[in-house]
KOLNUMI-395477 format. One record per residue (C-alpha): x, y, z. Coordinates in steps of 0.2 Angstrom, whole numbers, padded with zeros to 4 digits, always signed. Each point is the difference from the previous one (the first is absolute). Layout:
residues N
XYZ
...
This chain:
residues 619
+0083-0371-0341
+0007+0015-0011
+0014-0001-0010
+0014+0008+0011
-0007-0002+0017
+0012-0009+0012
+0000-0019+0003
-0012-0002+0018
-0019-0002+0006
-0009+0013+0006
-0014-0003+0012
-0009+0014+0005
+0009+0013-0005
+0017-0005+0007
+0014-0009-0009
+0009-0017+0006
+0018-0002+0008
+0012+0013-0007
-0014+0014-0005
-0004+0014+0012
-0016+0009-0005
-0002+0021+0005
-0017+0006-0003
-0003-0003-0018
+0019-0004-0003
+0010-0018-0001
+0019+0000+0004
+0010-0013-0005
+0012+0003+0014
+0000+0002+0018
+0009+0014+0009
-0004-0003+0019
+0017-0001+0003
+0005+0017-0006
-0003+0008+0018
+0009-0009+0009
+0014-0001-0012
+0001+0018-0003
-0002+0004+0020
+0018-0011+0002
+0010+0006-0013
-0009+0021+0004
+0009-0007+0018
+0016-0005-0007
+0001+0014-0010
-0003+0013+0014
+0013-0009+0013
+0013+0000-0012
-0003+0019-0007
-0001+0003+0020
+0018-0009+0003
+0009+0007-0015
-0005+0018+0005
+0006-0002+0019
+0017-0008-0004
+0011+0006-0016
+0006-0016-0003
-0013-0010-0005
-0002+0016-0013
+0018-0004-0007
-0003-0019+0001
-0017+0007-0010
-0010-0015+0010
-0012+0014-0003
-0003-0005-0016
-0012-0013+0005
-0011+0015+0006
-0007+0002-0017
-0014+0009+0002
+0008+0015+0011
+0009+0016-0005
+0019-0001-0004
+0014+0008+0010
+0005+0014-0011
+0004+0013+0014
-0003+0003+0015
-0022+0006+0001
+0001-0018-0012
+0006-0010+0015
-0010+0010+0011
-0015-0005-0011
+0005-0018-0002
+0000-0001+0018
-0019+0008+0003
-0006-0011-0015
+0007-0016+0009
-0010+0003+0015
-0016+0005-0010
+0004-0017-0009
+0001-0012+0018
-0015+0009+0005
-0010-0004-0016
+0007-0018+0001
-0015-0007+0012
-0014+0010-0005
+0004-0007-0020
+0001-0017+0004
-0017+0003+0010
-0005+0005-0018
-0005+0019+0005
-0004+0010-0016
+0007+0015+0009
+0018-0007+0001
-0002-0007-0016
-0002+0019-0005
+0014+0006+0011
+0013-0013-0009
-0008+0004-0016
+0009+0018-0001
+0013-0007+0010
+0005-0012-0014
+0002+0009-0016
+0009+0014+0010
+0013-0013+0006
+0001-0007-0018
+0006+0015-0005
+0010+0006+0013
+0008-0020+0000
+0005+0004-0019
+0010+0018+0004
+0008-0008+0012
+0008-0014-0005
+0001+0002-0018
-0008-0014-0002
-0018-0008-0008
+0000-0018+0009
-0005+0006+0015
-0012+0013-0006
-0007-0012-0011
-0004-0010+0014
-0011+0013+0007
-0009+0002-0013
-0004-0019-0002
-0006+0002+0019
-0009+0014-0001
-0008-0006-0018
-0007-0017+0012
-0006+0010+0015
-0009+0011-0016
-0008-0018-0006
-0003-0007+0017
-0008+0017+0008
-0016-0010+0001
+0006-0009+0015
+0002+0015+0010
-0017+0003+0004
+0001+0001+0019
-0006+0016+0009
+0008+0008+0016
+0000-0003+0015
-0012+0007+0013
+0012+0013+0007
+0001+0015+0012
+0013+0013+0002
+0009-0010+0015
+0009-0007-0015
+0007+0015-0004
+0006+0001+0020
+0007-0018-0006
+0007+0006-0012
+0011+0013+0007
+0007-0011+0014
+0005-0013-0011
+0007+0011-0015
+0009+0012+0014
+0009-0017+0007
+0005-0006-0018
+0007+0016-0006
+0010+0003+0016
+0006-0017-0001
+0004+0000-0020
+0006+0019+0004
+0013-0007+0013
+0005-0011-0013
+0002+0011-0013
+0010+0012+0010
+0012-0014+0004
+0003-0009-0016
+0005+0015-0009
+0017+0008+0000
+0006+0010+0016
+0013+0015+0002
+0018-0004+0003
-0003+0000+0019
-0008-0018-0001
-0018-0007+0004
-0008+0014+0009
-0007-0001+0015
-0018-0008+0002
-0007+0013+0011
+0003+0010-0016
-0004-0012-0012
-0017-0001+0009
-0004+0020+0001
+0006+0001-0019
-0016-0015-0004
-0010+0012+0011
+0004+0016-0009
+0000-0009-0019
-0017-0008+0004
-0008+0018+0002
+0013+0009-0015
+0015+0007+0010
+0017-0005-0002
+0009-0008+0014
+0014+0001+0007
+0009-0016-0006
+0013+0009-0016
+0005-0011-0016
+0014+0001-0010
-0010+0000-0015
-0014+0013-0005
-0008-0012-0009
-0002-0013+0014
-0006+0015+0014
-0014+0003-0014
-0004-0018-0003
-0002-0002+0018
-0009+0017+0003
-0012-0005-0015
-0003-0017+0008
-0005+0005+0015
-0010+0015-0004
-0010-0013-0012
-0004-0013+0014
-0004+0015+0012
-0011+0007-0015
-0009-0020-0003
-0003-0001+0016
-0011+0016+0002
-0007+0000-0016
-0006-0018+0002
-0008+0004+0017
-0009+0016-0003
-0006-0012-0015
-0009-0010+0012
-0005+0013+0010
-0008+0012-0011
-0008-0014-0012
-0019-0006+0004
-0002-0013+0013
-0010-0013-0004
-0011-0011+0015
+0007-0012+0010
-0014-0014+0000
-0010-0002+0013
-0017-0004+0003
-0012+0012-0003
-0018+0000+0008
-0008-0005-0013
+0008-0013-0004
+0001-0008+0018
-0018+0001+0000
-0002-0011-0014
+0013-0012+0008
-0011-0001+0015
-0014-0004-0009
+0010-0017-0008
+0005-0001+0018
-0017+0001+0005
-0006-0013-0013
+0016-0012-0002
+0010+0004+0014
+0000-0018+0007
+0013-0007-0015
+0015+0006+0007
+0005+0005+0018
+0013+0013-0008
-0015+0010-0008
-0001+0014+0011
+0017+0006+0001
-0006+0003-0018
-0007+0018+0010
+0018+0006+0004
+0002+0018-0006
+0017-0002-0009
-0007-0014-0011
-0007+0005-0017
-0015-0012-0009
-0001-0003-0016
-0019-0008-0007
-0005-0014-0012
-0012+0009-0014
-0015-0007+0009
+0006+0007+0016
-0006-0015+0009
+0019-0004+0005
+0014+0010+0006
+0018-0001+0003
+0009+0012+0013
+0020+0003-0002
+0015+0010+0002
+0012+0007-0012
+0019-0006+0010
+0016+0003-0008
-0009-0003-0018
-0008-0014+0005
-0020-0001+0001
-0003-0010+0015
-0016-0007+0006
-0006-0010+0014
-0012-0013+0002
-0013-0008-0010
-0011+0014-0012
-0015+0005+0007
-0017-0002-0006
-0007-0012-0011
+0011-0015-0004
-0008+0002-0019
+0006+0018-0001
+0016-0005+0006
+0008-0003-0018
-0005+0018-0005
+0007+0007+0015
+0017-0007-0003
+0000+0004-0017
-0002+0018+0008
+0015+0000+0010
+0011-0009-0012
-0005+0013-0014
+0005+0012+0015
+0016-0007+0002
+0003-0001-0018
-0003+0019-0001
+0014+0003+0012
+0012-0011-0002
-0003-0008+0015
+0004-0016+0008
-0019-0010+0004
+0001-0010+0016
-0013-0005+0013
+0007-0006+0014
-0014-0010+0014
-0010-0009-0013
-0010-0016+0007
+0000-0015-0012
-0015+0005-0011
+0005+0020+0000
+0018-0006-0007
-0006-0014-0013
-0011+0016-0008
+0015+0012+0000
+0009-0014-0009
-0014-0004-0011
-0003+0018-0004
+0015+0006-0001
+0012-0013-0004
+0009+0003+0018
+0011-0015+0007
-0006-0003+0020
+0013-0002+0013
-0008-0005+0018
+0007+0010+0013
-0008-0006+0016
-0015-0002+0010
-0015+0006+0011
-0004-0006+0014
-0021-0001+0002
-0009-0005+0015
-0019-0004+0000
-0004+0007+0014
-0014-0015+0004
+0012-0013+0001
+0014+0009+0008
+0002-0005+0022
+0014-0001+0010
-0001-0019+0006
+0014-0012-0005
+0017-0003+0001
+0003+0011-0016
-0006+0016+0008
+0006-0003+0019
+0014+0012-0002
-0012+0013-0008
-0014-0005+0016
+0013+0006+0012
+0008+0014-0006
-0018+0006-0001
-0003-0007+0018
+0015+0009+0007
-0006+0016-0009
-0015+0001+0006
+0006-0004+0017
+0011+0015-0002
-0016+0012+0000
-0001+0003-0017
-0017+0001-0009
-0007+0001-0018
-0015+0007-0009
-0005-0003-0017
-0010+0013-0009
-0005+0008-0017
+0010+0015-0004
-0017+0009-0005
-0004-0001+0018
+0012+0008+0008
+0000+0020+0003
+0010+0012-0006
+0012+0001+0017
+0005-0020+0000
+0003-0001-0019
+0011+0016+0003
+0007-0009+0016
+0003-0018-0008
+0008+0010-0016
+0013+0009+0012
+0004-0014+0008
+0006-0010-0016
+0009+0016-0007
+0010+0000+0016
+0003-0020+0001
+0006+0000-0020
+0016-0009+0000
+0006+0009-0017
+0002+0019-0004
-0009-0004-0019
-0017-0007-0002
+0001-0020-0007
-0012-0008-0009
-0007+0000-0017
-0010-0019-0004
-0006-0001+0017
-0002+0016+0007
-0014+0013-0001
+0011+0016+0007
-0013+0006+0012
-0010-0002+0014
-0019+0007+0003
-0003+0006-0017
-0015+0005-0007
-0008-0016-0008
+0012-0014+0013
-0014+0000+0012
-0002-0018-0006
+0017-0005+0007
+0002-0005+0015
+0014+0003+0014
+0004-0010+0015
+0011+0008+0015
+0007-0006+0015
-0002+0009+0018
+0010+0002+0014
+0001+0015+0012
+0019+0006+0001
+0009-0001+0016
-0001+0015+0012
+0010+0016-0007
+0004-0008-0019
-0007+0005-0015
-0004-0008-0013
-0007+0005-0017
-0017-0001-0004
-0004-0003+0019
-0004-0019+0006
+0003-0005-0019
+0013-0011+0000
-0002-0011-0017
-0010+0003-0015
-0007-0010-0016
-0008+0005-0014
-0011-0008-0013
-0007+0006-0016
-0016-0009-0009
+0001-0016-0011
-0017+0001-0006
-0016-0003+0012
+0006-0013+0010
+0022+0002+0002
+0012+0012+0004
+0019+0002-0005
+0016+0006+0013
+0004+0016-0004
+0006+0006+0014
+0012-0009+0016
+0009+0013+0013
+0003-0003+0018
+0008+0011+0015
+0018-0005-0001
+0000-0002+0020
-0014-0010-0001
+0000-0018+0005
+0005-0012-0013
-0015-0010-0007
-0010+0015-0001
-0002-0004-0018
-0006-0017+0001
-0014+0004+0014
-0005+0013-0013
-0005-0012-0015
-0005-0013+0012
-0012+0012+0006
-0006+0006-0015
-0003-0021-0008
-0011+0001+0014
-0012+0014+0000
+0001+0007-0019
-0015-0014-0002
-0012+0010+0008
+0005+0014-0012
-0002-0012-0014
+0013-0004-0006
+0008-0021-0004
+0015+0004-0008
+0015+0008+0005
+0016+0004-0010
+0017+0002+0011
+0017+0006-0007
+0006-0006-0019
+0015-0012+0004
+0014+0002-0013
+0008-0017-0008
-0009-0010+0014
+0000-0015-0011
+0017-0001-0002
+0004+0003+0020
-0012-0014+0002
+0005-0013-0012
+0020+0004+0003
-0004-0006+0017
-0008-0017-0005
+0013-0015+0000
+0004-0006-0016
+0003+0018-0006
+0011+0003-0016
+0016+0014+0003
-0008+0011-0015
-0015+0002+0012
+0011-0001+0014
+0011+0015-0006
-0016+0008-0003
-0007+0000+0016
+0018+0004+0009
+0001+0016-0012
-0020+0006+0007
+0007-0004+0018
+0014+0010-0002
-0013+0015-0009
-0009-0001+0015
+0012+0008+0010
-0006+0017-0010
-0019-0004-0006
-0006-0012+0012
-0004-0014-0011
+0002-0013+0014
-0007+0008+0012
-0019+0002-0008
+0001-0014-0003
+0001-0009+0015
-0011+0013+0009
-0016-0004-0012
+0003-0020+0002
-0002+0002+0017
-0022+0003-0003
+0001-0017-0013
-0007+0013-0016
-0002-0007-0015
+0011+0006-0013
-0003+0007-0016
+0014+0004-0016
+0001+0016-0005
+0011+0003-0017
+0010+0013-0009
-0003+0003-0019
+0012+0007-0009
+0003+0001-0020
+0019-0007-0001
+0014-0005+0011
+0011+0014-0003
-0015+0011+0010
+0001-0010+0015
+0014+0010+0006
-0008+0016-0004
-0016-0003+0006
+0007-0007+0017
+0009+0016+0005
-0016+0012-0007
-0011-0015+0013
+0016+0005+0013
-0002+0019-0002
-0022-0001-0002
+0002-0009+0018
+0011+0012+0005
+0014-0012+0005
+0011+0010-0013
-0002+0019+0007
+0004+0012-0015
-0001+0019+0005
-0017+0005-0008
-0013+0012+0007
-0017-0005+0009
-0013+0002-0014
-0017+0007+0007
-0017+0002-0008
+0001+0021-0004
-0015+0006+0008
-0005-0014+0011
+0010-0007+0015
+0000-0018+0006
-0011-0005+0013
+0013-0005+0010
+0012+0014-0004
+0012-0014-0006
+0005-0003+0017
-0006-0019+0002
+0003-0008-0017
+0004-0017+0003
+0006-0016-0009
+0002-0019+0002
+0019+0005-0003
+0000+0009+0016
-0011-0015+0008
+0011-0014-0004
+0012+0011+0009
-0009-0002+0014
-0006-0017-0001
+0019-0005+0000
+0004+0008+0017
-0010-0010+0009
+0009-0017-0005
């Protein structure tokens, strides 16, 4: 070892505990933690410059003074500046602690201005001193923001303009109320309102100080939130877009073709094909793993696809993606040996998260006390007049696919498409002859219509390699019978044989474990409170429910798993789950191949969300 070279082992190129090697370069120290560091105190910093600049007596109290980084209060346009600054800072907070180099750069000028601005202020150097010291850190560390933007388009910038309009009015409201008034009192807020209004846009109002100097404080405020807010929109508006992912042609025919060779690993495999799912390829390309980008958090579902030996390349893939980014890496629906590979290959923790239900379609009858209440439903059904066919979606014409797709449009139970791990979005596309569809008949009453003619019930099943198929898809007539349902998969346990097919996969049971086992006697009151908190979750997402409607066919069940790199991301990556399946319904616009429709028009996108719905009325 050469004289001068720091005490530690290298293997291979890279230094033990407490050395960080950068291309060619060792460092002795670590500066992971400068993002999230800075991103809080950037947050801080912002509020506080935001709260002294709305009321004047944090300024004389100068609690502004732990605002280091912003411009002083030296006259009126100061404050006014202060105040833009402040909202520039908050709004830089997240994206820094996400480690985005362009924030980085924002608060890189941000910094030295405020240093110096801190300085003539105050009369003082401790606090501009301390500016310096952070901006020197974020200067050393500038390494670690590496991550790239976001996939955007300029519905941000409508965004934008929303939520900045309701802040300044709010903060201009505020403003126009802390400050000094005329010797006639607090004015009216029917005024104070139309003076926001006017100030947002440059007009005076016509609230009156007694000072000069507060009227042009205010005027300058409120002209410099009104000038933020458009500025920062036409911003958005005017710069480039960059693609929202989604999968391109290309790339879903390769998909199909690791469908088409290893398809029968993973029942989730084909919703792989969904077209707002972007897929990322190990180096081999013998292995793929699809995703969405939700709420900075790269989501995927299921197992990877492809060869179990290209699997490792793939995630490295998709880890080096979310690295890029700054996102989150989760895959959510992983069976036992996709989630010991995610944890292997990417040092992930698992978390399981519930079951599926599976039925071999050779063993499954309906003899036996443990299916009589299923043998009569189905009896009384059938007695009822309805009937049921079972067919491949490639052998339908044109007129039924359109006829079966109307008819789940019109039964949807929700406004927003649901679905994301176990849902293909579409119905009768090109390439889904494969899946198959069964439907239940019976001719409407004399004088009532009913949509899609005498079909009352649909289910839809996408491909699980040669020989099993996966729910996609469960809608009913609402004024249909009840039991509809279970006629429909008993039905289709019955004749899917003749199309080849051993294995089905029903609806994916959350925490069914839990509910199971808090049932058993001898149960402890941590499993107890457990399964009394998913009981009491099922009044919203049908936990409960699912499950007692799969037991009823006696499927085997099998775990599926969350992975996910810490604890602290388990919160995060439960809402972006939330918002993927479309339980959480943020305003954001339907996003469409440009030049190519969806078969189906995006009228019959389904979900299992939406069939657990509809399993659970029929309890």
């Amino acid at each position: 070892m050469a004289v001068g070279t720091p005490y530690a082992v290298l293997v291979n190129g890279s230094a033990a505990s407490g050395i960080r090697s950068v291309g060619n370069r060792i460092r002795l120290f670590r500066y992971d933690w400068v993002p999230a560091v800075a991103g809080y105190l950037c947050l801080l910093a912002g509020v506080l410059d935001v709260l002294a600049a709305i009321f004047p007596h944090m300024r004389r109290a100068r609690v502004q003074t732990l605002a280091v980084a912003l411009p002083g209060v030296v006259s009126t346009l100061a404050t006014a500046a202060s105040l833009i600054v402040g909202v520039l800072m908050v709004m830089l907070a997240h994206a820094l602690r996400r480690r985005k180099r362009r924030a980085w750069r924002a608060v890189m000028v941000l910094l030295p201005t405020g240093a110096v601005l801190e300085a003539l202020r105050w009369h003082q150097r401790v606090p501009a001193m301390v500016t310096v010291v952070l901006f020197v850190l974020l200067l050393i560390a500038h390494r670690e923001f590496h991550a790239l933007s976001d996939p955007r388009t300029r519905w941000r910038a409508v965004v934008n303009f929303l939520a900045l309009t309701a802040f300044s009015f709010g903060a201009g409201l505020l403003i126009v109320s802390a400050h000094p008034k005329t010797d006639i009192g607090t004015p009216p807020l029917t005024d104070r309102l139309q003076h926001v209004a006017y100030g947002l846009v440059g007009i005076s109002g016509p609230v009156q100080y007694a000072s000069t100097r507060t009227s042009d404080l205010v005027y300058y405020s409120l002209a410099g939130l009104g000038l933020l807010t458009a500025a920062t929109t036409i911003y958005l508006a005017l710069r480039p877009s960059s693609p929202v992912p989604l999968l391109e042609e290309t790339d879903e025919r390769r998909v199909r073709a690791l469908l088409a060779r290893h398809g029968g690993r993973d029942s989730l495999g084909y919703f792989a094909l969904r077209r707002d799912k972007n897929v990322c390829f190990s180096p081999s390309g013998k292995a793929a793993i699809a995703y969405r980008v939700v709420s900075g958090v790269m989501l995927a579902s299921g197992d990877p696809i492809g060869d179990v030996e290209a699997w490792p390349g793939a995630i490295r893939e998709f880890m080096d993606t979310a690295t890029r980014h700054a996102w989150v890496p989760a895959a959510m629906g992983c069976s036992e040996t996709g989630g010991e590979v995610w944890a292997r290959e990417a040092n992930l923790s698992a978390l399981e998260i519930g079951d599926e239900a599976i039925i071999d379609t050779g063993s499954f009858n309906l003899t036996g006390r443990s299916m009589r209440n299923v043998r009569q439903m189905v009896n009384r059904i059938e007695r009822a007049g309805y009937t049921c066919r079972v067919r491949r979606v490639g052998d339908l014409s044109e007129a039924e696919k359109a006829e079966i797709r109307d008819a789940a449009a019109a039964w949807r139970g929700t406004e927003v498409e649901r679905g994301f791990s176990m849902a293909l979005g579409r119905f009768g596309g090109s390439g889904d002859g494969d899946c198959v569809v069964v439907t239940a008949h019976k001719e409407p009453e004399a004088g009532a219509a009913a949509p899609g003619g005498n079909i009352r019930a649909i289910l839809h099943f996408v491909p699980w390699g040669r020989d099993g198929i996966s729910l996609e898809l469960m809608r009913r007539d609402r004024e249909a019978d009840p039991g509809l349902n279970e006629l429909l998969i008993v039905k289709a346990l019955q004749q899917v044989p003749d199309l080849g097919i051993t294995r089905v996969s029903l609806n994916f049971a959350m925490f069914r474990a839990a509910l199971a086992r808090g049932e058993r006697l001898g149960a402890g009151p941590v499993l107890r409170a457990w399964c009394g908190l998913l009981l009491f979750l099922s009044r919203w997402f049908q936990i409960e429910s699912l499950y007692r409607f799969n037991a009823k066919f006696q499927p085997r069940w099998e775990p599926r798993f969350l992975v996910y790199p810490t604890g602290r991301d388990l919160l995060r990556i439960s809402v972006a789950a939330l918002q993927a399946e479309a339980f959480l319904n943020l305003p954001r616009p339907r996003l469409r191949r440009r030049g190519k429709a969806d078969p189906d028009d995006g009228r019959g996108a389904s979900t299992a969300a939406e069939a657990r719905e509809a399993t659970a009325q029929h309890r």
